[in-house]
NURO-132191 format. One record per residue: x negated, z negated, y negated of N, C-alpha, C, O in turn; residue number from 1. Coordinates in steps of 0.1 Angstrom, whole numbers, plus 5000, padded with zeros to 4 digits. Each point is the difference from the previous one (the first is absolute). Layout:
BEGIN
(r (X Z Y) (X Z Y) (X Z Y) (X Z Y) NUM)
...
! end
This chain:
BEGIN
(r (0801 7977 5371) (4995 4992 4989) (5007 5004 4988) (5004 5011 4996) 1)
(r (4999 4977 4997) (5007 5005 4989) (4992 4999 4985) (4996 4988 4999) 2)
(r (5000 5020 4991) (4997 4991 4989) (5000 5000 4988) (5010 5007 4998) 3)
(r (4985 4990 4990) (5006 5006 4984) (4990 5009 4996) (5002 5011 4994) 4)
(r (4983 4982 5010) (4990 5009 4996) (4989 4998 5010) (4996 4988 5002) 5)
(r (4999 5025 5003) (4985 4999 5005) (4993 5011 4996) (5005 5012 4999) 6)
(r (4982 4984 4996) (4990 5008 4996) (4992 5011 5009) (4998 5012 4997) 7)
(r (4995 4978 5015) (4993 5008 5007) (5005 4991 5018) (5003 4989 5003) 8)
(r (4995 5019 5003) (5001 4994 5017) (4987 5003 5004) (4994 5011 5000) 9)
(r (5001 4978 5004) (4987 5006 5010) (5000 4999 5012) (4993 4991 5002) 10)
(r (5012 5015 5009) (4995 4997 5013) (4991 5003 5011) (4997 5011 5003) 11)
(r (4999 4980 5003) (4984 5000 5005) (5003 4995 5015) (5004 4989 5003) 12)
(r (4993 5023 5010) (5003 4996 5013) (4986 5008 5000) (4996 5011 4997) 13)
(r (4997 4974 5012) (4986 5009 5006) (4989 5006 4987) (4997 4995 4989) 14)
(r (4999 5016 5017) (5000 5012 4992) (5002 5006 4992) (4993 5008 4994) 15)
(r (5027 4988 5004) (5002 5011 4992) (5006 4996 4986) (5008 4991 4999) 16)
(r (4990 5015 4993) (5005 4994 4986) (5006 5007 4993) (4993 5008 4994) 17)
(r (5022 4992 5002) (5011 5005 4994) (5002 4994 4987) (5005 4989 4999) 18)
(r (4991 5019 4990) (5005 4993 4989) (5012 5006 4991) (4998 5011 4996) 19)
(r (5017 4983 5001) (5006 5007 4995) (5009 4994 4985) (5006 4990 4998) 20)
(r (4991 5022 4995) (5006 4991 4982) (5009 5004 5002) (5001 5011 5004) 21)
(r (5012 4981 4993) (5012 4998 5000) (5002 4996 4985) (4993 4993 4993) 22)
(r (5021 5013 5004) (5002 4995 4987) (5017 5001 5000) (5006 5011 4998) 23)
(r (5000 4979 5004) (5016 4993 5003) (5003 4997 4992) (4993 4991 4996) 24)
(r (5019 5011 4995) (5010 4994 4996) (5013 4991 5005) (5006 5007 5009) 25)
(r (5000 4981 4990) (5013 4995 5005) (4994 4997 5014) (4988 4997 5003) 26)
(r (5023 5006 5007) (4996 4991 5015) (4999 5014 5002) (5006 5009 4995) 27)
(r (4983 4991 5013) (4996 5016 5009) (4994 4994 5017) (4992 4991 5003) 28)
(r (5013 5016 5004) (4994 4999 5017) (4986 5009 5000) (5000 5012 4997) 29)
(r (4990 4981 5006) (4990 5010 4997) (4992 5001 5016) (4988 5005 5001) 30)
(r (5018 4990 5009) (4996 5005 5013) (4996 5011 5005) (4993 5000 5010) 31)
(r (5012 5013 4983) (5000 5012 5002) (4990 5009 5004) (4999 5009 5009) 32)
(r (4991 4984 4978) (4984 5005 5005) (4994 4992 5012) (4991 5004 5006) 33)
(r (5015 4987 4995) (4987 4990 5011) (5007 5008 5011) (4992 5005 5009) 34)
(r (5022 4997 4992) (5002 5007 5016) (4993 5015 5002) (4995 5004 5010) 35)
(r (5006 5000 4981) (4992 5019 4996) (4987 4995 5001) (4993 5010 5001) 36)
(r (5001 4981 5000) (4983 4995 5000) (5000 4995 5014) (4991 5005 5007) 37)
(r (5018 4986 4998) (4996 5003 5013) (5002 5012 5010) (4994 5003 5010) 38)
(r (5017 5004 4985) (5009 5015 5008) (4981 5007 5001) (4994 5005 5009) 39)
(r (5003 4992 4975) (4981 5011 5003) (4988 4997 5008) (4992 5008 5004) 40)
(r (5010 4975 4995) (4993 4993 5008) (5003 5005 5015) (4993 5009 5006) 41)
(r (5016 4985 4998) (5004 5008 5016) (4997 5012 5004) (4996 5002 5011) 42)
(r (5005 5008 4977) (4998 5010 5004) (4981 5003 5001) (4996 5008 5010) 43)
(r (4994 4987 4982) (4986 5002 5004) (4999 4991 5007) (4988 4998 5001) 44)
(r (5019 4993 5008) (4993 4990 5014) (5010 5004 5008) (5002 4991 5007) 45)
(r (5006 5019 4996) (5003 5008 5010) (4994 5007 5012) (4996 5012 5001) 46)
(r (5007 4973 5012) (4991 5009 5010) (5007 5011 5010) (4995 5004 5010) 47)
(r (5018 4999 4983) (5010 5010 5008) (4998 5007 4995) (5008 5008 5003) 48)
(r (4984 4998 4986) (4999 5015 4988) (4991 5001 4998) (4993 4991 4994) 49)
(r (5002 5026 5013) (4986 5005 4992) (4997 4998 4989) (5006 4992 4992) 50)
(r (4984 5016 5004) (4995 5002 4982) (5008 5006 4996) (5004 4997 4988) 51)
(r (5001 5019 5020) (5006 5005 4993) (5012 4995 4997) (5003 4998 4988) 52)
(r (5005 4999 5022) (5012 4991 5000) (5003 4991 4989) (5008 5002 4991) 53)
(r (4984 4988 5011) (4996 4991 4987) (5003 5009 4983) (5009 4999 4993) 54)
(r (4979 5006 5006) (5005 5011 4986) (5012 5004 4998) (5007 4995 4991) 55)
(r (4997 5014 5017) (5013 5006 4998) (5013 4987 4998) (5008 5002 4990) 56)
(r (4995 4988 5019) (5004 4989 4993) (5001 4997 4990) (5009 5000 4992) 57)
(r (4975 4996 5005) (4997 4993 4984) (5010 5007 4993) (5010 4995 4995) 58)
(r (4985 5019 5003) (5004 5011 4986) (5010 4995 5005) (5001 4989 4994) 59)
(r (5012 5012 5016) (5014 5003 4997) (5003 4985 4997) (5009 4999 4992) 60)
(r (4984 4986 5012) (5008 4990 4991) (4994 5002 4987) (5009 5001 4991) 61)
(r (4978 5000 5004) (4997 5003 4988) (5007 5006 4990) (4999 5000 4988) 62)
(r (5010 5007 5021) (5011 5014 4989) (5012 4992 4999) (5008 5001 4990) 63)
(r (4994 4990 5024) (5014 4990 4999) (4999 4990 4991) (5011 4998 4996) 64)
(r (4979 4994 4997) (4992 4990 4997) (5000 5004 4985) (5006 4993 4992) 65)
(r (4989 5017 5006) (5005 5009 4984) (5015 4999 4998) (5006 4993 4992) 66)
(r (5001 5016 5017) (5017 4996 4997) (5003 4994 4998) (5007 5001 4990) 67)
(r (4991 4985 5016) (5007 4988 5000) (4996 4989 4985) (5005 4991 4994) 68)
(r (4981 5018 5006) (4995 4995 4987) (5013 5001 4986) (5004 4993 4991) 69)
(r (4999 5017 5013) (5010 5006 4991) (5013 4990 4998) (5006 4995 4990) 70)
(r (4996 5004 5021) (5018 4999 5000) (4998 4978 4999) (5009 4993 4995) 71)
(r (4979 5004 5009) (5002 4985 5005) (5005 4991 4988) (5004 4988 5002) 72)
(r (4994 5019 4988) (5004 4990 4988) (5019 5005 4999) (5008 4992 4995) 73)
(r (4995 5016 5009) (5014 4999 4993) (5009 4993 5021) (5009 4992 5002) 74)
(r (4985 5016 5006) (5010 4993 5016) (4986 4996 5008) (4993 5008 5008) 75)
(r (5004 4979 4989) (4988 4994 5003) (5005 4997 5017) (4994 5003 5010) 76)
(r (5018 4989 4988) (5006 4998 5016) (4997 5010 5010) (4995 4997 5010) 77)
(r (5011 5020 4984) (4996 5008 5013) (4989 5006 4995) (5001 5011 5006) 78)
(r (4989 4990 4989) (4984 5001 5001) (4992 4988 5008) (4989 5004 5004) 79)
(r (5015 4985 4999) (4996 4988 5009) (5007 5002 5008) (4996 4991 5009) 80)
(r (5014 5015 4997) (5003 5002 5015) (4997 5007 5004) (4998 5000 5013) 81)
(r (4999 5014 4978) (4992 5014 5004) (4984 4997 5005) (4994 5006 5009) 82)
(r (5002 4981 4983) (4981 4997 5005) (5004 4993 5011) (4990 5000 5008) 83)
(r (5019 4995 4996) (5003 4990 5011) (5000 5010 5012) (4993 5001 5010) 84)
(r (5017 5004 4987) (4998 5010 5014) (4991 5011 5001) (4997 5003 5011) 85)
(r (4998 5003 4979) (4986 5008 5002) (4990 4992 5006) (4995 5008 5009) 86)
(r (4997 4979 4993) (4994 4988 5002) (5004 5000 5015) (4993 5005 5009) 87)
(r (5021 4987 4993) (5001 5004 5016) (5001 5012 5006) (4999 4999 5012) 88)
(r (5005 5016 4983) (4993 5013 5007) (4983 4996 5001) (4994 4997 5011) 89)
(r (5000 5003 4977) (4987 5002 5001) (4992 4991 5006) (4988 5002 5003) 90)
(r (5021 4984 5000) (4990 4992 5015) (5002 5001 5013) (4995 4995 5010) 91)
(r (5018 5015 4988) (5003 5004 5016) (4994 5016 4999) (4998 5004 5011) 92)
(r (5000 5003 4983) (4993 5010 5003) (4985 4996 5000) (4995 5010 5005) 93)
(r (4996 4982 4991) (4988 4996 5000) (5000 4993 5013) (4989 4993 4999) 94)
(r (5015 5005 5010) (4994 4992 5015) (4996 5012 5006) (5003 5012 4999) 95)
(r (4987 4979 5009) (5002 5008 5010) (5004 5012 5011) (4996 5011 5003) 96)
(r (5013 4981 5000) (5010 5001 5013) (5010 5001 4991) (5002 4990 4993) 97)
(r (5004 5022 5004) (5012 5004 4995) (5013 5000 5012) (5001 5004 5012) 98)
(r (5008 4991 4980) (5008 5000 5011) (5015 5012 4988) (5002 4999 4988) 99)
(r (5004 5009 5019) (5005 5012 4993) (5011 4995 4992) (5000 5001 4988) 100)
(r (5015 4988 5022) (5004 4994 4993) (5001 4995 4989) (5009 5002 4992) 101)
(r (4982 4989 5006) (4996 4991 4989) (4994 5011 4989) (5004 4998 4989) 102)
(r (4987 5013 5012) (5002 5008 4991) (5011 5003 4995) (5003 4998 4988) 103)
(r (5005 5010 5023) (5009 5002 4994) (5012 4993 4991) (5005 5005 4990) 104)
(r (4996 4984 5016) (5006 4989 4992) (4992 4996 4988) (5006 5005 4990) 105)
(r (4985 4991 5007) (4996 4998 4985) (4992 5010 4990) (4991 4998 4991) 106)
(r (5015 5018 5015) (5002 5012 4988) (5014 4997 4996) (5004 4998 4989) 107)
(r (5006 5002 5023) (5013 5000 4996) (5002 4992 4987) (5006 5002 4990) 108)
(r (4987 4989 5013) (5003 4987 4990) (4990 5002 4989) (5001 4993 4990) 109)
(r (4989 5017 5011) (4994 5000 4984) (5008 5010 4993) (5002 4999 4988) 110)
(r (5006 5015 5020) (5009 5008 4997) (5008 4988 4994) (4998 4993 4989) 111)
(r (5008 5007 5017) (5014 4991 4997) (5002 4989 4981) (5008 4998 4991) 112)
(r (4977 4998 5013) (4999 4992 4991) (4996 5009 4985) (5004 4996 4989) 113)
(r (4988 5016 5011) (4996 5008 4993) (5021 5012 4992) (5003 5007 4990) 114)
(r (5002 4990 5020) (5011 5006 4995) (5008 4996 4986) (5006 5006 4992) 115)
(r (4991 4982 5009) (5006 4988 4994) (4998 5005 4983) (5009 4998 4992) 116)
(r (4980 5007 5005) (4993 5006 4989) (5004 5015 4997) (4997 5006 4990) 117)
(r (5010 4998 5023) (4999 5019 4999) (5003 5003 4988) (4992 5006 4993) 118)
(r (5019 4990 5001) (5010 5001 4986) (4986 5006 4990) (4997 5011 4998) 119)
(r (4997 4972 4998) (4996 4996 4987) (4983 5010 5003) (4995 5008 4992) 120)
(r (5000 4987 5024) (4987 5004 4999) (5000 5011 5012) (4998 4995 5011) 121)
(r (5004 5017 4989) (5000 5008 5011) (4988 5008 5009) (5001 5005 5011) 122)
(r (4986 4992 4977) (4990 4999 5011) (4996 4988 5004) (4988 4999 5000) 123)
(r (5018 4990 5003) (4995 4985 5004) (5010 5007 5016) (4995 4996 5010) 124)
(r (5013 5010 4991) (5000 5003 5013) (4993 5012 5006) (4992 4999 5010) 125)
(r (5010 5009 4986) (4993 5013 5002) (4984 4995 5009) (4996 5004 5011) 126)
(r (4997 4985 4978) (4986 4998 5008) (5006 4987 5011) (4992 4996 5008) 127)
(r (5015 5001 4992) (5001 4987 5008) (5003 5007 5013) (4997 4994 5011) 128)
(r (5011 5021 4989) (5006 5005 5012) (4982 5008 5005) (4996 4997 5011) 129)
(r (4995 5011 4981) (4989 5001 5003) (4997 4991 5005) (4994 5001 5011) 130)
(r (5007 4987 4985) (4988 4989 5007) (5007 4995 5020) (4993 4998 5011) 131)
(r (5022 5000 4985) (5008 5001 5011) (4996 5010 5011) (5000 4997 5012) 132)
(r (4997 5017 4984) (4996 5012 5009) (4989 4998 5004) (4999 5004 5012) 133)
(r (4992 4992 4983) (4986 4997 5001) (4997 4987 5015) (4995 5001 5012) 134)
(r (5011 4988 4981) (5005 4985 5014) (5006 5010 5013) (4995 5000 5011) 135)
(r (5014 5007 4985) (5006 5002 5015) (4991 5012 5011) (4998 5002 5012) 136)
(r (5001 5002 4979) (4988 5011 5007) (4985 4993 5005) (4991 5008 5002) 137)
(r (5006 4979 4997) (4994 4996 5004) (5002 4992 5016) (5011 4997 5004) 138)
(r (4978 5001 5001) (5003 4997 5016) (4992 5009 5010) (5001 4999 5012) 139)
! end
């Protein structure tokens, strides 16, 4: 989505109600939060992850989700590839039936995508590689 100004986003699935004040200048992509809102969503309707499981998740995107808070206004592009691929780790580590592969394939790719930032934001990898350690050791 592209826009000049929005004030507030409300989003409402079900149950749950997300409200977020935004305040934009010029054209800004503001996708960023809705994918970090579903990455948390997924993560509390996870029927492949305990409670505990679940928590420890939360905190480490919660700590990624702060980072990115950071950096998204100046390399918005790779802060929205970084939610993109944390999103698909975190619906392939949330099934079920984990298959090891596919784990491992989309840490690589939240690593991968988290590198992209090492320069400017060097804990936006640091927790992305936690969160990576976390997916693969699952199974």
């Amino acid at each position: 989505m592209h826009a000049e100004r929005i004030d507030t986003v409300i989003q409402q699935n079900g149950d749950t109600h997300v409200e977020n004040n935004i305040s934009v200048g010029g054209s800004a992509i503001i996708n960023i939060n809705s994918t970090l809102n579903n990455v948390t969503q997924a993560i509390g309707e996870a029927p492949g992850l305990n409670s505990a499981q679940k928590s420890e998740l939360e905190g480490l995107v919660g700590s990624l989700r702060a980072e990115l808070d950071a950096i998204k206004a100046t390399h918005a592009d790779e802060a929205q590839e970084i939610a993109s691929a944390l999103e698909k780790a975190v619906v392939t580590a949330a099934k079920p039936e984990k298959k090891k592969s596919l784990l491992t394939l989309t840490a690589k790719g939240l690593k991968e995508a988290a590198e992209l930032v090492a320069d400017v934001a060097p804990k936006v990898l640091t927790t992305a590689t936690l969160i990576t350690q976390f997916i693969t050791g699952l199974q």
